[in-house]
SELUM-118283 format. One record per residue: x, y, z of N, C-alpha, C, O, CB in turn. Coordinates in steps of 0.05 Angstrom, whole numbers, plus 5000, padded with zeros to 4 digits. Glycine has a CB too. Example, Ala and Ser with C-alpha at 12.3 -4.5 7.8 and 13.67 -1.06 7.14 Angstrom:
<nodes>
n_east|n_north|n_up|ca_east|ca_north|ca_up|c_east|c_north|c_up|o_east|o_north|o_up|cb_east|cb_north|cb_up
5264|4886|5156|5246|4910|5156|5264|4934|5156|5285|4934|5169|5226|4911|5181
5257|4955|5142|5273|4979|5143|5258|5001|5157|5268|5023|5161|5282|4988|5114
</nodes>
This chain:
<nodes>
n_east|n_north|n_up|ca_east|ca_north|ca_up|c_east|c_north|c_up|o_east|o_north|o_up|cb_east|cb_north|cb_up
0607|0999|6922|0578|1002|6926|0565|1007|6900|0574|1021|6881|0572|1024|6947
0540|0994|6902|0527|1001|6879|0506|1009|6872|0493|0998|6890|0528|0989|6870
0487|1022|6858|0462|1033|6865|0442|1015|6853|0418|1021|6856|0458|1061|6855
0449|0991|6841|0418|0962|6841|0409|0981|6820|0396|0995|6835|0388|0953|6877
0407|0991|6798|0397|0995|6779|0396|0982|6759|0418|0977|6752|0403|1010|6774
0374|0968|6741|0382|0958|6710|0370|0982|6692|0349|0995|6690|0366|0923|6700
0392|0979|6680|0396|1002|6661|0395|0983|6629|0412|0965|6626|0431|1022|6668
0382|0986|6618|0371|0985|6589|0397|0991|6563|0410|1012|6559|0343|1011|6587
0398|0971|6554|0426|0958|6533|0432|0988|6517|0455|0995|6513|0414|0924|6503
0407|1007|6506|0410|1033|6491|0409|1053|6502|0407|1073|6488|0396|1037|6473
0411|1056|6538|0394|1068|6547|0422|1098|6547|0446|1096|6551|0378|1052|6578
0403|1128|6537|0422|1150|6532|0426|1162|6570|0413|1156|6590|0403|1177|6504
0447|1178|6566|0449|1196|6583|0423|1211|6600|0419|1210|6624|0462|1212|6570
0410|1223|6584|0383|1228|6601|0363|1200|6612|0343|1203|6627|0365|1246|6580
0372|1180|6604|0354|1160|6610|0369|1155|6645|0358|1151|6667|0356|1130|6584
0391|1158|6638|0407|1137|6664|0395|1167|6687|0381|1161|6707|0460|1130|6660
0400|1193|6683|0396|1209|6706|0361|1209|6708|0352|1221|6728|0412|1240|6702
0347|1200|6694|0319|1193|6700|0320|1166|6729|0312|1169|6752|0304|1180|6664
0333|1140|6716|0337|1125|6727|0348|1131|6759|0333|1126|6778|0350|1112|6711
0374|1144|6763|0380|1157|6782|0372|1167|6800|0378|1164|6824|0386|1167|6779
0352|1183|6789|0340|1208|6809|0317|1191|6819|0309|1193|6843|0329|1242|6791
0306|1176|6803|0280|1162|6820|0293|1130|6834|0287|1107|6843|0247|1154|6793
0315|1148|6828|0323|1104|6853|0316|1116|6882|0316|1140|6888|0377|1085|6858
0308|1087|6903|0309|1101|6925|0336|1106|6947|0334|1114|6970|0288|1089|6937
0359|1099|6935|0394|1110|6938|0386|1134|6945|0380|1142|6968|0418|1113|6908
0387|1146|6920|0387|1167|6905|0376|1185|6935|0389|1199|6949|0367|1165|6874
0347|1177|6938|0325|1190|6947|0334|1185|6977|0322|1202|6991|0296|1178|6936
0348|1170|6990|0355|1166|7012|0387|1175|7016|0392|1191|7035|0349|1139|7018
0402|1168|7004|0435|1178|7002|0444|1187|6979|0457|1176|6961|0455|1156|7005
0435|1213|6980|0441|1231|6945|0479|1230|6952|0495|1228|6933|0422|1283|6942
0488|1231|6978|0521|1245|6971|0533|1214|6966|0555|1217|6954|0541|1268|7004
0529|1191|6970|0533|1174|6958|0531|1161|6931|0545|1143|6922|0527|1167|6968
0506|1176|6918|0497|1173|6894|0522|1187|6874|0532|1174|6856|0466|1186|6891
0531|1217|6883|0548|1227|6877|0568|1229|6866|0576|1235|6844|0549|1230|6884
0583|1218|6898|0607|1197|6897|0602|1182|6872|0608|1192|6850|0608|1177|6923
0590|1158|6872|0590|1135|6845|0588|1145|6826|0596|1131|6806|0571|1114|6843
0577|1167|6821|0571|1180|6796|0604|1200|6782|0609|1205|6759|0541|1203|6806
0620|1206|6809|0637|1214|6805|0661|1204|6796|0680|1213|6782|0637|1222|6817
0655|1176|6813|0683|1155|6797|0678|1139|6777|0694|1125|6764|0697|1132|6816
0653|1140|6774|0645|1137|6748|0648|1149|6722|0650|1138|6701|0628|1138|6750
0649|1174|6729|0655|1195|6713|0684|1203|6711|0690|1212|6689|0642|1216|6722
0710|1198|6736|0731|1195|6731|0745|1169|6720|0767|1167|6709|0738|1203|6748
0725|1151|6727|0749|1119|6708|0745|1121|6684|0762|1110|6670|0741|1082|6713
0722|1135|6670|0716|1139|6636|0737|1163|6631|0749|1157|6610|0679|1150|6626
0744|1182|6638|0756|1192|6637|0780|1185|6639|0794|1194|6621|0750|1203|6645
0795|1169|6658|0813|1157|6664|0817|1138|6626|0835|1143|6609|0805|1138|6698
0801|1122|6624|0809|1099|6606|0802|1118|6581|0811|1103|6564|0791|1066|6609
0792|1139|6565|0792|1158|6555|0821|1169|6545|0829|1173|6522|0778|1172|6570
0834|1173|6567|0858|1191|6561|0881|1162|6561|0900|1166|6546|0865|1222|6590
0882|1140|6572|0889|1121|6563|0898|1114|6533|0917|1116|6519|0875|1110|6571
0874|1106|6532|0859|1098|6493|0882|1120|6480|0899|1113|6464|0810|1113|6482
0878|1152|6491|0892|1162|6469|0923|1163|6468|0936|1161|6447|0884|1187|6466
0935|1165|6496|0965|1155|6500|0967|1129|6483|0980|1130|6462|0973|1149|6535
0955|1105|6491|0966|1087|6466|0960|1085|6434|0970|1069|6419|0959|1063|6473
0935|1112|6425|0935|1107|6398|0958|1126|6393|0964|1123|6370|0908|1111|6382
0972|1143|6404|0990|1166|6407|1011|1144|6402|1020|1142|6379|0991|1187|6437
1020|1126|6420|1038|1105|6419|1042|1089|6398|1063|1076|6397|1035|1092|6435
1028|1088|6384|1019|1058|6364|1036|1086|6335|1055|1083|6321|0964|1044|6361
1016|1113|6337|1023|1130|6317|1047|1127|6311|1055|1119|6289|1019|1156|6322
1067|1133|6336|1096|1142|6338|1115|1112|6320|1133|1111|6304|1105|1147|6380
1097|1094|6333|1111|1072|6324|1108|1071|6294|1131|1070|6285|1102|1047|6338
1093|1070|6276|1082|1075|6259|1109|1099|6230|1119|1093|6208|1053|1088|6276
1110|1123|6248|1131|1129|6251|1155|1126|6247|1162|1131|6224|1131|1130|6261
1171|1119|6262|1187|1106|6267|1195|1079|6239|1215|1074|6225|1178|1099|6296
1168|1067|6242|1175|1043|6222|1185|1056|6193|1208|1051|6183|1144|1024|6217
1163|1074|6180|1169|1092|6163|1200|1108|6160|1212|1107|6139|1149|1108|6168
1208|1120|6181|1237|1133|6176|1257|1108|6178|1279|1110|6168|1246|1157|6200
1248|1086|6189|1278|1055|6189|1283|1052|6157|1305|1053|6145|1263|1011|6204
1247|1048|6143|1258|1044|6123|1260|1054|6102|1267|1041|6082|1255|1032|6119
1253|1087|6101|1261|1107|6089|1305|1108|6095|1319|1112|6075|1237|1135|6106
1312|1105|6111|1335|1096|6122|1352|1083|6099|1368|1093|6083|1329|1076|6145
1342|1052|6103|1346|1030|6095|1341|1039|6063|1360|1033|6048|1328|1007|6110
1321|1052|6052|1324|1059|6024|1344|1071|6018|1360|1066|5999|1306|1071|6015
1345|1090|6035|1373|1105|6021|1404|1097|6029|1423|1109|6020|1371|1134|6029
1403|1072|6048|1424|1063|6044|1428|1040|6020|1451|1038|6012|1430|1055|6066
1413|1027|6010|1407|1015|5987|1408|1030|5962|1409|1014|5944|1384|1005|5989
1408|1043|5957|1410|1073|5939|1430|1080|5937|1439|1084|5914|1400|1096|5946
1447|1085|5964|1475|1098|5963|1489|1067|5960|1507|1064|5944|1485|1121|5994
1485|1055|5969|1501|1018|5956|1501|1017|5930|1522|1016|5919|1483|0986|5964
1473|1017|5915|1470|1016|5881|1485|1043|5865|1489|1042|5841|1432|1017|5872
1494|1065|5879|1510|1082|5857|1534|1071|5866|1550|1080|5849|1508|1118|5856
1548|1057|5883|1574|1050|5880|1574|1035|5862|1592|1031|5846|1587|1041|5900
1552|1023|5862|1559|0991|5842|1535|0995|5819|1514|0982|5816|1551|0952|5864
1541|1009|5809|1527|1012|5776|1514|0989|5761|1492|0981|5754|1550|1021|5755
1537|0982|5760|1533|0949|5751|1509|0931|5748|1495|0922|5730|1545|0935|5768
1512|0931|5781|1489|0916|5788|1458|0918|5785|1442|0899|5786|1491|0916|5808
1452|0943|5780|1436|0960|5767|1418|0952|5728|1397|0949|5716|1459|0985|5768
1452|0952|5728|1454|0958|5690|1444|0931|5678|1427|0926|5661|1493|0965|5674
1465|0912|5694|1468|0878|5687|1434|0870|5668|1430|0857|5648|1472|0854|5729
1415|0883|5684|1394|0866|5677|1384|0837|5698|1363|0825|5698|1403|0858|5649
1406|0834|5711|1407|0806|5727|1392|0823|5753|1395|0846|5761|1446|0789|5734
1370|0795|5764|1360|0804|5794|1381|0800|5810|1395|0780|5809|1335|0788|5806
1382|0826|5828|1413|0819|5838|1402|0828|5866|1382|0842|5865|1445|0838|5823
1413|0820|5895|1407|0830|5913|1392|0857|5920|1370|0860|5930|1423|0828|5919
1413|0879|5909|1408|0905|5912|1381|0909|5902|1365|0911|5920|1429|0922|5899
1367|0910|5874|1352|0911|5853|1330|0893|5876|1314|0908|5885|1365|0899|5821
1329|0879|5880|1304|0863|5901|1304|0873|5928|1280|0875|5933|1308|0830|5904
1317|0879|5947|1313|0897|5969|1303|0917|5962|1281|0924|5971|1332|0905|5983
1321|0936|5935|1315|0968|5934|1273|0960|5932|1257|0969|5948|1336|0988|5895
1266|0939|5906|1238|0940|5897|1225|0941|5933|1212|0958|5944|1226|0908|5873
1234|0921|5941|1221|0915|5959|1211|0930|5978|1187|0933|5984|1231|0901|5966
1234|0944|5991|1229|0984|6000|1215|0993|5998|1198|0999|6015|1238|1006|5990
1215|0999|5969|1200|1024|5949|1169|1009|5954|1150|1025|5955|1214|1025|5906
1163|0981|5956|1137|0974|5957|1134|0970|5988|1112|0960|5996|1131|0949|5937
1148|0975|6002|1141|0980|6038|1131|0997|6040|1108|0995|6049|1160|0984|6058
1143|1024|6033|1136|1051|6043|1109|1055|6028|1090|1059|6041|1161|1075|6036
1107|1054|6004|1091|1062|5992|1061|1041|5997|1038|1045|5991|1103|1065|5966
1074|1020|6010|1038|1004|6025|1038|1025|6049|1016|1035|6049|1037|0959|6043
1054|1038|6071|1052|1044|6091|1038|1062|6093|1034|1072|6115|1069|1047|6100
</nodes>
């Protein structure tokens, strides 16, 4: 059900309970007006606490991405002191291009 109101593209909070109170709903079925006003007031609420479970979600992931390749660096790290070498050579060598590559992950993240 709905209360046939047009409500105005900027229109604030005090505008809409202006609107409200002089509908003739309102003025004929206030506990109906109520009601709509109430699940109105619970689905914003509802999609409110939503929004923040998934920016909560998105965070974690975020997260997560950060410690894989904080991870992954330091297994690249502990690979390059076995092999010195590879390091020293001067040659782009696997290790030496993952490790940069890492080091420039985390530090965009």
């Amino acid at each position: 059900m709905e209360v046939g109101l047009v409500i105005p593209s900027k229109a604030k909070i005090i505008d809409l309970k202006k609107l409200i109170g002089s509908s003739a709903m309102y003025k004929n079925d206030i506990e109906c007006v109520r009601s709509l006003v109430e699940n109105a007031l619970e689905k914003s609420k509802q999609e409110a606490e939503k929004n923040e479970r998934e920016a909560e979600i998105q965070l974690e992931k975020i997260k997560l991405s950060q410690i894989e390749k904080e991870l992954e660096l330091a297994k690249v790290r502990k690979e390059s002191e076995k092999n010195p070498q590879t390091l020293e050579s001067g040659e782009p060598s696997y290790l030496t291009d993952k490790l940069e590559s890492l080091v420039k992950s985390i530090k965009d993240s």
